[in-house]
N, CA, C, O and CB atoms as a CASP TS submission, in Angstrom:
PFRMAT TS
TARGET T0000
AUTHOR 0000-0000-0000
METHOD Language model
MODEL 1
PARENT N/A
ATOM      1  N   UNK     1     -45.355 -57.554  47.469  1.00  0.00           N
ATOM      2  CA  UNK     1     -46.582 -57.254  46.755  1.00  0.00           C
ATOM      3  C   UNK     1     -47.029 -55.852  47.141  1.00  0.00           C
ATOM      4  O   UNK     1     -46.904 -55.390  48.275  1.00  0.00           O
ATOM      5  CB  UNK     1     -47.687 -58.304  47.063  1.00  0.00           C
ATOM      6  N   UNK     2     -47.505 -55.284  46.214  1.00  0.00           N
ATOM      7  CA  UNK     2     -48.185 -53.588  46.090  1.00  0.00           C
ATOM      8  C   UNK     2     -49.402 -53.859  46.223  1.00  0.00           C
ATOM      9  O   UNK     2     -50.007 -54.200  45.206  1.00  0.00           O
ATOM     10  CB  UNK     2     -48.025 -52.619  44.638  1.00  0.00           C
ATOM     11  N   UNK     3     -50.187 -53.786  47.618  1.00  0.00           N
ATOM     12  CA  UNK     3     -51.407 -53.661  48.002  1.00  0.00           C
ATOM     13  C   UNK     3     -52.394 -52.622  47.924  1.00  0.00           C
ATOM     14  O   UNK     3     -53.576 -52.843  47.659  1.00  0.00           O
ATOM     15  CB  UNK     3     -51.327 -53.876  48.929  1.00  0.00           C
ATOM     16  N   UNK     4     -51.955 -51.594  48.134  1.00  0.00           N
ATOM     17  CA  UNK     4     -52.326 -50.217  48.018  1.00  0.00           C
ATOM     18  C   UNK     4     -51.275 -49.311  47.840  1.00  0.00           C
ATOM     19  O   UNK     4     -50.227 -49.304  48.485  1.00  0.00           O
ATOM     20  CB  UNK     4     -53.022 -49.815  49.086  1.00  0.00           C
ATOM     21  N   UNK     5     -51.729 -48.231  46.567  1.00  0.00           N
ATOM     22  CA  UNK     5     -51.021 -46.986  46.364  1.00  0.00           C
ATOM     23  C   UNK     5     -51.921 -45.646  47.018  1.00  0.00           C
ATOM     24  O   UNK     5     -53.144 -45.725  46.909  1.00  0.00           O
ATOM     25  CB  UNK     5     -50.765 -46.839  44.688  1.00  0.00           C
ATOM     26  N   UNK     6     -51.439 -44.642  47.573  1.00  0.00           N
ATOM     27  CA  UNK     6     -52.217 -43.814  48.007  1.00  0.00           C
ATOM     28  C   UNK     6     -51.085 -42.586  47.617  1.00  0.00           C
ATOM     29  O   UNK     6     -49.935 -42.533  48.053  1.00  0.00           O
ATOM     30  CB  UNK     6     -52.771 -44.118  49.568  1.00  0.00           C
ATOM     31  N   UNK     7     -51.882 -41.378  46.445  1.00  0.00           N
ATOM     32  CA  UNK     7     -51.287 -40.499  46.448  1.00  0.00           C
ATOM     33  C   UNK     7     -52.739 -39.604  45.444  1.00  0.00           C
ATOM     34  O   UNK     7     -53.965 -39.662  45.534  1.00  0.00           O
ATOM     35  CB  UNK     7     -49.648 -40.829  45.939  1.00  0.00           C
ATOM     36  N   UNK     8     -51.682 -38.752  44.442  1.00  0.00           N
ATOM     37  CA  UNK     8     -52.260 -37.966  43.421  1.00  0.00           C
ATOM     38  C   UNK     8     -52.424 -38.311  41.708  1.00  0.00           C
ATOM     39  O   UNK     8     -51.580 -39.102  41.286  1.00  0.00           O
ATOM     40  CB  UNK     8     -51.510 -36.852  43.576  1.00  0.00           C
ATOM     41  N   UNK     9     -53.170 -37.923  40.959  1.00  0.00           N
ATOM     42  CA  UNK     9     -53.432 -38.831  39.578  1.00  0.00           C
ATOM     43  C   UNK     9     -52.755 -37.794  38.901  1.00  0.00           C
ATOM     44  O   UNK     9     -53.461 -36.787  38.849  1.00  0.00           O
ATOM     45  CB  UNK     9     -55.139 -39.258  38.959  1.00  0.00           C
ATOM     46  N   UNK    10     -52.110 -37.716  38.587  1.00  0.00           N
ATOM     47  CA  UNK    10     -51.047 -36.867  37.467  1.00  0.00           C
ATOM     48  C   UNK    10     -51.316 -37.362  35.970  1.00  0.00           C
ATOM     49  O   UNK    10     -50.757 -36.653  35.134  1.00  0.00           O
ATOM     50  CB  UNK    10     -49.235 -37.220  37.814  1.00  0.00           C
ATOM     51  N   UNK    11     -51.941 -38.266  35.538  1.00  0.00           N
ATOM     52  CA  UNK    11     -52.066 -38.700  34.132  1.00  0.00           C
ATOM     53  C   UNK    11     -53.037 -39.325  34.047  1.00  0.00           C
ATOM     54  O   UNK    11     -53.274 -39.934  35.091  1.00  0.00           O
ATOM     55  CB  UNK    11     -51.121 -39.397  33.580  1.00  0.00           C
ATOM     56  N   UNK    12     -54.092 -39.550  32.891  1.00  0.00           N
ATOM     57  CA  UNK    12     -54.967 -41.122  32.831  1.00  0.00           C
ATOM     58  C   UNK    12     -54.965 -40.845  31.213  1.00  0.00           C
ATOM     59  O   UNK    12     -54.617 -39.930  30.466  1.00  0.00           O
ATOM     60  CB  UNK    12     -56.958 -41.340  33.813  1.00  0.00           C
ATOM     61  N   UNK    13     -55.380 -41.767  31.127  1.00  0.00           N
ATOM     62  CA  UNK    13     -55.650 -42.086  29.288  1.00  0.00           C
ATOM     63  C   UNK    13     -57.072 -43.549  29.982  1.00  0.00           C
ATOM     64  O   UNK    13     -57.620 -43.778  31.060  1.00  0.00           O
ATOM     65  CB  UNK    13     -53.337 -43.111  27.904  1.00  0.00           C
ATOM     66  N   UNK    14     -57.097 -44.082  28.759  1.00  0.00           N
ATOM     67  CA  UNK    14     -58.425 -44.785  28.678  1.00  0.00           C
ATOM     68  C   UNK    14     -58.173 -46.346  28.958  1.00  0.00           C
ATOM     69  O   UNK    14     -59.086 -47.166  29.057  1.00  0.00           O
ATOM     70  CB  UNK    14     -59.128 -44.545  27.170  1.00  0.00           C
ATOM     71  N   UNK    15     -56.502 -46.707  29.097  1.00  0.00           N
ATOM     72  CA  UNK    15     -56.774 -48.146  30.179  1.00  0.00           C
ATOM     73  C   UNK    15     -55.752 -47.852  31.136  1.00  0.00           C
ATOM     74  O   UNK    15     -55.331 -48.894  31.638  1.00  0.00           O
ATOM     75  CB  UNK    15     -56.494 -49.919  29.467  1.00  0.00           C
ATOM     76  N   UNK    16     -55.027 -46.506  31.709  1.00  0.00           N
ATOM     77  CA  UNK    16     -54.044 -46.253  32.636  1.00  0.00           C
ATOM     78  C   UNK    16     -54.629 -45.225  33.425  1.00  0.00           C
ATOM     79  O   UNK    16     -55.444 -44.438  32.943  1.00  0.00           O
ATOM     80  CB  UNK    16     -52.731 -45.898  32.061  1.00  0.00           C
ATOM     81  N   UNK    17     -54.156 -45.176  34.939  1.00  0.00           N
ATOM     82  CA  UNK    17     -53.770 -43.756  35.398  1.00  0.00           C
ATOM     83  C   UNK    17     -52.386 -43.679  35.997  1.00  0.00           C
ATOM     84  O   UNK    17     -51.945 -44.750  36.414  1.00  0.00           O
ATOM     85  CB  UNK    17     -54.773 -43.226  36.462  1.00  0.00           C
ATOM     86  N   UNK    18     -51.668 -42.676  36.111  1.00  0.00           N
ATOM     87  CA  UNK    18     -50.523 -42.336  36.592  1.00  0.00           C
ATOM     88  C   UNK    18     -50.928 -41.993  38.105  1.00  0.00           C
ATOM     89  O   UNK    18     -51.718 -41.086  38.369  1.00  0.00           O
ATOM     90  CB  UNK    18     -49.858 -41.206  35.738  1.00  0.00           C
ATOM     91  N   UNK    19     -50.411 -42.672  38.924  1.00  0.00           N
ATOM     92  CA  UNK    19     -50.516 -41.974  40.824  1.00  0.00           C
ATOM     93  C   UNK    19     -49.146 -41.857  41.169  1.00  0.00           C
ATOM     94  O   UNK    19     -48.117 -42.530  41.098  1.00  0.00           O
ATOM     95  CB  UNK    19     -51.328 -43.178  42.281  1.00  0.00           C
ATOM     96  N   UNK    20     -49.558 -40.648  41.605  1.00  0.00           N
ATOM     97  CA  UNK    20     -47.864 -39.994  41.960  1.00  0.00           C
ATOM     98  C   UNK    20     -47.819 -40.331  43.547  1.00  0.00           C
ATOM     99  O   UNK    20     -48.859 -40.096  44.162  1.00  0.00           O
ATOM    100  CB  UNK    20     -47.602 -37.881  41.654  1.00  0.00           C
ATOM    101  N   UNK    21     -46.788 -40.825  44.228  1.00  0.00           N
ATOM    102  CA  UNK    21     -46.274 -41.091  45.521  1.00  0.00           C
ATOM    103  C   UNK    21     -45.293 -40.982  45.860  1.00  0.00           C
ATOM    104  O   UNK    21     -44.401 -41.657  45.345  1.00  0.00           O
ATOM    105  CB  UNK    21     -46.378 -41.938  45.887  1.00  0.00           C
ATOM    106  N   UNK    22     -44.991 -39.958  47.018  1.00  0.00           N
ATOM    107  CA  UNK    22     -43.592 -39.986  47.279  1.00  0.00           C
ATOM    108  C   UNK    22     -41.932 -40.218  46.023  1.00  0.00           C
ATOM    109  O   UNK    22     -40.904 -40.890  45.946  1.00  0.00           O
ATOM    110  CB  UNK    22     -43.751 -41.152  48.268  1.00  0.00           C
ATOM    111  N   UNK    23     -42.659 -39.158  45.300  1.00  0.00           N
ATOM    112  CA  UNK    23     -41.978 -38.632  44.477  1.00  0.00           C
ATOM    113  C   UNK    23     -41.872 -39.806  43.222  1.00  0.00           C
ATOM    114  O   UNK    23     -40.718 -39.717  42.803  1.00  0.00           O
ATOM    115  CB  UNK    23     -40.702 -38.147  45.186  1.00  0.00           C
ATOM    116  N   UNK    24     -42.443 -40.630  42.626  1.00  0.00           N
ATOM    117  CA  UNK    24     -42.393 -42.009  42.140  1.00  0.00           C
ATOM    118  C   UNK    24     -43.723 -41.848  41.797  1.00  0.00           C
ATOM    119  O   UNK    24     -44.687 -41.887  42.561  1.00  0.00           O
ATOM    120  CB  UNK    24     -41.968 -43.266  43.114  1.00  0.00           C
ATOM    121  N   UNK    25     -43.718 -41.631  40.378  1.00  0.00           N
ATOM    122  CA  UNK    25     -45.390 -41.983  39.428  1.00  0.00           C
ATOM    123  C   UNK    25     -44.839 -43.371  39.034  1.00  0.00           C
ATOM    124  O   UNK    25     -43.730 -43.750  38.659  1.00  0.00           O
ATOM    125  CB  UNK    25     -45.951 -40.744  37.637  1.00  0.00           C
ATOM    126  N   UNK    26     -46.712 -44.352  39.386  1.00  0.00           N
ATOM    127  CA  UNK    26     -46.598 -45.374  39.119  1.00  0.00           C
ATOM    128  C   UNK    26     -47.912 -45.809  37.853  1.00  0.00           C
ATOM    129  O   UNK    26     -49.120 -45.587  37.928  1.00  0.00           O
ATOM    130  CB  UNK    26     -46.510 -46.007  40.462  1.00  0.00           C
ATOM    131  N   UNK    27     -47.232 -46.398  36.883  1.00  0.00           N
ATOM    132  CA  UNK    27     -48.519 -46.695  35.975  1.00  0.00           C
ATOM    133  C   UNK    27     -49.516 -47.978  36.425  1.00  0.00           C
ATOM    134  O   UNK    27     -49.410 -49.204  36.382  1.00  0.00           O
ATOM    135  CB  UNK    27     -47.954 -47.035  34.426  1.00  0.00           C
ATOM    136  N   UNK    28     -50.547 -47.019  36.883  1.00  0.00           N
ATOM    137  CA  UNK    28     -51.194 -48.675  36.869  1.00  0.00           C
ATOM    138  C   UNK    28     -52.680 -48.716  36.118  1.00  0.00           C
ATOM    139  O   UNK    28     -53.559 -47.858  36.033  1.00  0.00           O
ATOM    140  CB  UNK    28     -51.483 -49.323  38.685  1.00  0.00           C
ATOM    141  N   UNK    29     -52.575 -50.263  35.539  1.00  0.00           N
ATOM    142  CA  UNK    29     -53.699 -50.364  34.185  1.00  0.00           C
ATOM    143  C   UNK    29     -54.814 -50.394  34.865  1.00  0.00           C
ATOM    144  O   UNK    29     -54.970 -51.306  35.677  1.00  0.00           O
ATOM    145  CB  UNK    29     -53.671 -51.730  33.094  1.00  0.00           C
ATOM    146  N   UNK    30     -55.728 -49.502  34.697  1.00  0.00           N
ATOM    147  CA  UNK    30     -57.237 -49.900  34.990  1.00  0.00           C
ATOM    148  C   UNK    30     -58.185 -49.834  33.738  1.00  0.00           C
ATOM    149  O   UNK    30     -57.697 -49.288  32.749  1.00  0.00           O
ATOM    150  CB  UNK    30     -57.861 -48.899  36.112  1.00  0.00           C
ATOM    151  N   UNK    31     -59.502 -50.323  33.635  1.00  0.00           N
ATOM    152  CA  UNK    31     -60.453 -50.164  32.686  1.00  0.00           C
ATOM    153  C   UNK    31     -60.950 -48.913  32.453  1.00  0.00           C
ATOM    154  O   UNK    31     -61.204 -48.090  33.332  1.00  0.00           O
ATOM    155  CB  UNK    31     -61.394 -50.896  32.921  1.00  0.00           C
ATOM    156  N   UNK    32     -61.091 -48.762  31.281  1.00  0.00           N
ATOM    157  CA  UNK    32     -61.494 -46.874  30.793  1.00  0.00           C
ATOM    158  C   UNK    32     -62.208 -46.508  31.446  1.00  0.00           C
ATOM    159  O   UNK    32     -61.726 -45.643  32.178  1.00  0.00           O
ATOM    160  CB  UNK    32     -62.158 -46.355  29.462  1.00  0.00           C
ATOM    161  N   UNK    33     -63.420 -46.739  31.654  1.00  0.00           N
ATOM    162  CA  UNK    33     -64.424 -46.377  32.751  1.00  0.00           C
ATOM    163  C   UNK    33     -64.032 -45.830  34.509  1.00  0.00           C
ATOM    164  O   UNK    33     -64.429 -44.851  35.142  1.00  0.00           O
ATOM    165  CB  UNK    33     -65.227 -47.746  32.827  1.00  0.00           C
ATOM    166  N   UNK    34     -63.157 -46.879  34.854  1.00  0.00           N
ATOM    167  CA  UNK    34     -62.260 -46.029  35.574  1.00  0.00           C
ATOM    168  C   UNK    34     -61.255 -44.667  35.924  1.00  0.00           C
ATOM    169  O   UNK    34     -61.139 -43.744  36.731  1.00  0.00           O
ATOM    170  CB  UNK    34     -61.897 -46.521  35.579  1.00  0.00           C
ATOM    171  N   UNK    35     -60.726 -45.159  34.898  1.00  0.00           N
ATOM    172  CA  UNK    35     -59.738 -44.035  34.051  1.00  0.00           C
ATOM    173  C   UNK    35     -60.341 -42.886  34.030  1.00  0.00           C
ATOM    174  O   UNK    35     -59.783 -41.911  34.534  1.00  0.00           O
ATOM    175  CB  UNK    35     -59.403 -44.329  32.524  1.00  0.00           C
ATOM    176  N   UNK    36     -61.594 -42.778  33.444  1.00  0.00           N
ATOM    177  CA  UNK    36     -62.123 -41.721  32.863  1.00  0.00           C
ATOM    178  C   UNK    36     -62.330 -41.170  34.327  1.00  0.00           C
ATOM    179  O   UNK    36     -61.869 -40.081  34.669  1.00  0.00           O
ATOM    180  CB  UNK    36     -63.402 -41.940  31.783  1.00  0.00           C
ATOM    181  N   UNK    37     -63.145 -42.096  35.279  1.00  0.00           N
ATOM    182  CA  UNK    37     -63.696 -41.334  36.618  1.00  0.00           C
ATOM    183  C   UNK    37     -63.286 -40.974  37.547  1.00  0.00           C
ATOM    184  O   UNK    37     -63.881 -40.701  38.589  1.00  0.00           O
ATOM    185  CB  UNK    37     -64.363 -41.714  37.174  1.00  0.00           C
ATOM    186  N   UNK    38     -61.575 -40.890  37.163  1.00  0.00           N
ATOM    187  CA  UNK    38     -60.758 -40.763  38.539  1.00  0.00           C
ATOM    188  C   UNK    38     -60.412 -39.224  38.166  1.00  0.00           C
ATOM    189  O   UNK    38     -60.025 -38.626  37.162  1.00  0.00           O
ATOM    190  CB  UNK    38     -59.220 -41.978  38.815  1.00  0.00           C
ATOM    191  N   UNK    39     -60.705 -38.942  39.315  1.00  0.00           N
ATOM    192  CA  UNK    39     -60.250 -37.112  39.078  1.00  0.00           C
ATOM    193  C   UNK    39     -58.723 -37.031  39.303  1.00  0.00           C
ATOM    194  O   UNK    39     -58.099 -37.551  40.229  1.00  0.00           O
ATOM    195  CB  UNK    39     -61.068 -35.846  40.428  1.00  0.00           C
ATOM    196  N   UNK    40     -58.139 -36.140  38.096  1.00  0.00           N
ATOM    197  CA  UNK    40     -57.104 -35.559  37.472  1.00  0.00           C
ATOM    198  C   UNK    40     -56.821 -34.456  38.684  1.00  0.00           C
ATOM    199  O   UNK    40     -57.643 -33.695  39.195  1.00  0.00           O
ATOM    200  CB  UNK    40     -57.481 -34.992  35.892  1.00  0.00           C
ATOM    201  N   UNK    41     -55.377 -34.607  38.995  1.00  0.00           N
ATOM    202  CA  UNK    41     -55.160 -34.221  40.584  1.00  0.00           C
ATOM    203  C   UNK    41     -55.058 -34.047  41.703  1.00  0.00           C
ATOM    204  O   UNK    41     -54.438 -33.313  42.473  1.00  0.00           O
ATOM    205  CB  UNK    41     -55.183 -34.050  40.883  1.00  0.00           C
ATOM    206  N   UNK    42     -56.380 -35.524  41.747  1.00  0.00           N
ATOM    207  CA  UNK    42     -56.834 -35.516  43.215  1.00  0.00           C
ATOM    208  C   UNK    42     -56.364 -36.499  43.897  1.00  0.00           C
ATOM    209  O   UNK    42     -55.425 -37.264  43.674  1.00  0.00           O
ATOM    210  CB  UNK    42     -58.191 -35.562  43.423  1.00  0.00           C
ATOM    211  N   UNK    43     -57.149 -36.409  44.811  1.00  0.00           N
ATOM    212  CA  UNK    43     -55.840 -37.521  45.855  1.00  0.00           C
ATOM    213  C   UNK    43     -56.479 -39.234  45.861  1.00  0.00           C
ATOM    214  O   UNK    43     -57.521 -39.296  46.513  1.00  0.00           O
ATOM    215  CB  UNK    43     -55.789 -36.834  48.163  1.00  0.00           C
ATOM    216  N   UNK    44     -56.234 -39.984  45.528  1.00  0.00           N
ATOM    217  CA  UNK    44     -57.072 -41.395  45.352  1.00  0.00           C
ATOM    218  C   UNK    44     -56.336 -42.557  46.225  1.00  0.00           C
ATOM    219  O   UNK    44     -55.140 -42.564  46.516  1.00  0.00           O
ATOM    220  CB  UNK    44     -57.108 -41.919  43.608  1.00  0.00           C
ATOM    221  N   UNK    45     -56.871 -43.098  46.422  1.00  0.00           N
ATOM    222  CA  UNK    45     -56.307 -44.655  47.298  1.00  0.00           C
ATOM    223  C   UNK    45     -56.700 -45.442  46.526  1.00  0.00           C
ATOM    224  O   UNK    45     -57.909 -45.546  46.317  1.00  0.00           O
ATOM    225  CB  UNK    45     -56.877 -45.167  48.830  1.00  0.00           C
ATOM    226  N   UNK    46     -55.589 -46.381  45.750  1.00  0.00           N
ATOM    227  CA  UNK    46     -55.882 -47.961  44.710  1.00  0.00           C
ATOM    228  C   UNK    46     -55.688 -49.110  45.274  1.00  0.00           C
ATOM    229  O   UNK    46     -54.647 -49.079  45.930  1.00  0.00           O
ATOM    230  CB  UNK    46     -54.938 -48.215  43.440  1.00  0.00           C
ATOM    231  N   UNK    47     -56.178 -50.039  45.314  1.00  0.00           N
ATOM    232  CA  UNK    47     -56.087 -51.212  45.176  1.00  0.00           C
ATOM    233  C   UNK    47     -55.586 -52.117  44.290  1.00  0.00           C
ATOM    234  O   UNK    47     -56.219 -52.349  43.260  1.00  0.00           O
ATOM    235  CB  UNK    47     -56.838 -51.395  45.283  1.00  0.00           C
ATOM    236  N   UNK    48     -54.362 -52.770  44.563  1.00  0.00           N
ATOM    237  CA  UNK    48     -53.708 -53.245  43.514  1.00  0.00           C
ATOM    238  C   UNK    48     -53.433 -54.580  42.923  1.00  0.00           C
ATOM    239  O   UNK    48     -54.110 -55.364  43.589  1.00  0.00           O
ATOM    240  CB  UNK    48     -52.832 -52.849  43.672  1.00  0.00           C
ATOM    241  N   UNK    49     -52.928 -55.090  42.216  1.00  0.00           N
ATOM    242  CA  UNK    49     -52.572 -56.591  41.997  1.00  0.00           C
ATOM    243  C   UNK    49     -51.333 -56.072  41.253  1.00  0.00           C
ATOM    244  O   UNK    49     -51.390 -55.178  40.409  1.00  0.00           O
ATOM    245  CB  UNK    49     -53.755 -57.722  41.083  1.00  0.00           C
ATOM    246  N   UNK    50     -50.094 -56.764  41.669  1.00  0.00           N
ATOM    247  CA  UNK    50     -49.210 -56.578  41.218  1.00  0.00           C
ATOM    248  C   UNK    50     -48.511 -57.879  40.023  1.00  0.00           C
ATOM    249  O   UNK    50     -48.245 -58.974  40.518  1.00  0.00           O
ATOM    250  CB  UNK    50     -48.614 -56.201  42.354  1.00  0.00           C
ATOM    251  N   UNK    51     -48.323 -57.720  38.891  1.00  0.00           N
ATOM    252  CA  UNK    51     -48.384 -58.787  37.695  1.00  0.00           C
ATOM    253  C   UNK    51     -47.412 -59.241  37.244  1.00  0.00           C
ATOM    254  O   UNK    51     -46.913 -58.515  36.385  1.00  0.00           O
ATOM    255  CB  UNK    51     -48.908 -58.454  36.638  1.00  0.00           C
ATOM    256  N   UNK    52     -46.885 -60.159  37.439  1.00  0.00           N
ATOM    257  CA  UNK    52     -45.099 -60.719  37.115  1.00  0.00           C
ATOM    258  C   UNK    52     -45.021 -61.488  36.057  1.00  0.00           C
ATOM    259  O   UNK    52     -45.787 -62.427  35.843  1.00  0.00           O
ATOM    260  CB  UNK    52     -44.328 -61.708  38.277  1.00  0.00           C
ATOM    261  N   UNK    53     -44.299 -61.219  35.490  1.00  0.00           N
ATOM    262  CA  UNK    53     -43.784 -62.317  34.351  1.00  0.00           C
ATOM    263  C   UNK    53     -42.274 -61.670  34.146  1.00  0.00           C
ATOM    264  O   UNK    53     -41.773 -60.546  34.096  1.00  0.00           O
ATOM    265  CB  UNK    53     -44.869 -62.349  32.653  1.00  0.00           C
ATOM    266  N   UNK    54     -41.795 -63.218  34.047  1.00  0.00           N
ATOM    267  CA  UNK    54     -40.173 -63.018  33.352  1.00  0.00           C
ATOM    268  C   UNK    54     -39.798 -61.458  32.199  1.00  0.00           C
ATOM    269  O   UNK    54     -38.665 -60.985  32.103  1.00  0.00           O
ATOM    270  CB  UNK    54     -39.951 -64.685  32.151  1.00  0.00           C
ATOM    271  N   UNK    55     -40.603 -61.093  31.708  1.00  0.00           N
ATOM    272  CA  UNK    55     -40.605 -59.858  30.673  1.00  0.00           C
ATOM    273  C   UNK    55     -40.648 -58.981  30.948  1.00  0.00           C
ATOM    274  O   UNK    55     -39.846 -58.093  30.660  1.00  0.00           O
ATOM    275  CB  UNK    55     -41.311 -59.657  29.906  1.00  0.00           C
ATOM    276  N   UNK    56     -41.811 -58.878  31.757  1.00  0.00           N
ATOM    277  CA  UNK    56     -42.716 -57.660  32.850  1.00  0.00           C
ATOM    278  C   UNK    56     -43.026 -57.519  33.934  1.00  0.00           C
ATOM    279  O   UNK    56     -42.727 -58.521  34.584  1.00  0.00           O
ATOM    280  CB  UNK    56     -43.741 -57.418  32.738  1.00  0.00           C
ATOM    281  N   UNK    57     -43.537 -56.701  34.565  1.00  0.00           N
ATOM    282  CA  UNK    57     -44.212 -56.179  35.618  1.00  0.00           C
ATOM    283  C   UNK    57     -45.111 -55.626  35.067  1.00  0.00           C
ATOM    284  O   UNK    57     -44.944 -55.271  33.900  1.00  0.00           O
ATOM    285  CB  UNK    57     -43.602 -55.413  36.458  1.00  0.00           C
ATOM    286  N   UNK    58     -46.492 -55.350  35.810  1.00  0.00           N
ATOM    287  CA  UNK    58     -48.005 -54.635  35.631  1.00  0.00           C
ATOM    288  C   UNK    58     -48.517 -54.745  36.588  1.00  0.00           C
ATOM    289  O   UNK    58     -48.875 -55.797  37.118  1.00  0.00           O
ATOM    290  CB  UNK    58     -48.976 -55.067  34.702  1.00  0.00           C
ATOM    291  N   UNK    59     -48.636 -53.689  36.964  1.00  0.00           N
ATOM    292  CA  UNK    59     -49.445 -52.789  38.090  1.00  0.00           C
ATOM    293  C   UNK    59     -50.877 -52.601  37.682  1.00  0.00           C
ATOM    294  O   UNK    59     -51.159 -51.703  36.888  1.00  0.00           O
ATOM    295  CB  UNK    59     -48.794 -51.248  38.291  1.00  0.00           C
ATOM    296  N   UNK    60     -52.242 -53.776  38.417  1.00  0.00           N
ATOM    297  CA  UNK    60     -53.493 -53.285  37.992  1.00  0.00           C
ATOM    298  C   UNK    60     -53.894 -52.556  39.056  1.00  0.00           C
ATOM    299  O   UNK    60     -53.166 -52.830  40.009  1.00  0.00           O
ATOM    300  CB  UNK    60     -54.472 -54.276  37.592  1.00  0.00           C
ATOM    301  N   UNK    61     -54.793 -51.676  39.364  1.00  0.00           N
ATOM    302  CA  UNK    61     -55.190 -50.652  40.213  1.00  0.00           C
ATOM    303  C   UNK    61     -56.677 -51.027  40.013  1.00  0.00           C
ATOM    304  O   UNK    61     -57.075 -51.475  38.938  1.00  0.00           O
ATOM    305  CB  UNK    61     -54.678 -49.085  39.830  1.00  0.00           C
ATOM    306  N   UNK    62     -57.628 -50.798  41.260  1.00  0.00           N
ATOM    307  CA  UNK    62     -59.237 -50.845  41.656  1.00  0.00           C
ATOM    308  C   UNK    62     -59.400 -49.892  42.413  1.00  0.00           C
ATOM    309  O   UNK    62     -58.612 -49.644  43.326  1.00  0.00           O
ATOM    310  CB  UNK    62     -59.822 -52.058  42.370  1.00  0.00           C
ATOM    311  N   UNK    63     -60.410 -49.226  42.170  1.00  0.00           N
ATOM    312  CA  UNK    63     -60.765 -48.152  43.586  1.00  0.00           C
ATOM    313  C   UNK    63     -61.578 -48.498  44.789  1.00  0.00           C
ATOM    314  O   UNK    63     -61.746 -47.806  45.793  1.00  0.00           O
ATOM    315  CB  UNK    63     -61.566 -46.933  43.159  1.00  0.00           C
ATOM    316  N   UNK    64     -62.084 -49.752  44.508  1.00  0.00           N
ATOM    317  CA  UNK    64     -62.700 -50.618  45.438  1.00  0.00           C
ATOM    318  C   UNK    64     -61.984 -51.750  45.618  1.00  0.00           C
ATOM    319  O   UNK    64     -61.309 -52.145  44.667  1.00  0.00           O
ATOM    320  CB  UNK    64     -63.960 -50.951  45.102  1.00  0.00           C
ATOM    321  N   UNK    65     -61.983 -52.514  46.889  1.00  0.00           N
ATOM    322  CA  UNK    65     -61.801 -53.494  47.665  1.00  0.00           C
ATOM    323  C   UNK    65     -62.077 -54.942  46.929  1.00  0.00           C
ATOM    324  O   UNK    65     -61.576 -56.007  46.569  1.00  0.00           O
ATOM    325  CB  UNK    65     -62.624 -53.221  48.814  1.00  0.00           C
ATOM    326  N   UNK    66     -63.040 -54.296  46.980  1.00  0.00           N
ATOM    327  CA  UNK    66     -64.222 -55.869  46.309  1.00  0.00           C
ATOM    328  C   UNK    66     -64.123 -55.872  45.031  1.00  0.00           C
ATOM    329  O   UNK    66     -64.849 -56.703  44.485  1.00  0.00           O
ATOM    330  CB  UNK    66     -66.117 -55.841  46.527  1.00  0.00           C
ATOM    331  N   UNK    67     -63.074 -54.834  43.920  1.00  0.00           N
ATOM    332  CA  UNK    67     -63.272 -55.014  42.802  1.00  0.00           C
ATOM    333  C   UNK    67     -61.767 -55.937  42.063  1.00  0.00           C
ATOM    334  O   UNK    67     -61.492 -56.370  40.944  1.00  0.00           O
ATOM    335  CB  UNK    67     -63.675 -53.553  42.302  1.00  0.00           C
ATOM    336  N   UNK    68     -61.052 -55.905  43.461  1.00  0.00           N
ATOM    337  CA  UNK    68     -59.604 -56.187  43.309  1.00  0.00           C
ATOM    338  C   UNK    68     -59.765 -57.747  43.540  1.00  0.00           C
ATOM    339  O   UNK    68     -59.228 -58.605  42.840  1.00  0.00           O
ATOM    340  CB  UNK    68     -58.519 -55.323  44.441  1.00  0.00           C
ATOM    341  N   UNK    69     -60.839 -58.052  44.965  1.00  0.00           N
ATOM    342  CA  UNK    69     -60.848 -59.312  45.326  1.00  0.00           C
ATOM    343  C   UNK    69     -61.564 -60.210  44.208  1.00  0.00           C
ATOM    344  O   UNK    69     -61.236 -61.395  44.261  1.00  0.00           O
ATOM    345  CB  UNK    69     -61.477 -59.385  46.658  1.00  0.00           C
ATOM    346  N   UNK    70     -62.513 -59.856  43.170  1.00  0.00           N
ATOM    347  CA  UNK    70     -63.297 -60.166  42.232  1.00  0.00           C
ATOM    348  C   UNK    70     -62.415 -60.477  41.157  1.00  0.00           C
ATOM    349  O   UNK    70     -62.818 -61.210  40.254  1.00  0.00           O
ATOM    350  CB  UNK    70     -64.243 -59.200  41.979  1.00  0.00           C
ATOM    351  N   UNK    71     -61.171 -59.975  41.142  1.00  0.00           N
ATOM    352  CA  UNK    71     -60.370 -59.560  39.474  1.00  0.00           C
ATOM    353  C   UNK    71     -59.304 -61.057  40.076  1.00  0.00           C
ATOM    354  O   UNK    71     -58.377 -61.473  39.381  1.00  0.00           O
ATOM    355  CB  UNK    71     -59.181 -57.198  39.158  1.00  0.00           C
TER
END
């Protein structure tokens, strides 16, 4: 399980951001409001839930603790 990503935001659109780590951008879905407020470049620490199904994988991302334990 992907608990935390800690790197740089190289991309967002309005339900993703891209965090770059150790050479490996990872998409992970957050809510636009998020998206929108994460600064482009900067260095962020996510909180994650990592999402399985036979089809897929999905990476959700929180910038808070308590917003990951809530989801």
């Amino acid at each position: 399980m992907i608990h935390t990503l800690s790197g740089r935001i190289t991309e967002r659109s309005d339900g993703y951001v891209v965090v770059e780590t150790g050479g490996i951008g990872f998409k992970v879905f957050t809510n636009a409001r998020a998206a929108a407020g994460a600064p482009a470049g900067g260095a962020v620490r996510i909180f994650s839930h990592l999402y399985v199904r036979e089809d897929k994988l999905e990476l959700y991302g929180f910038f808070e603790e308590g917003a990951l334990k809530l989801f």
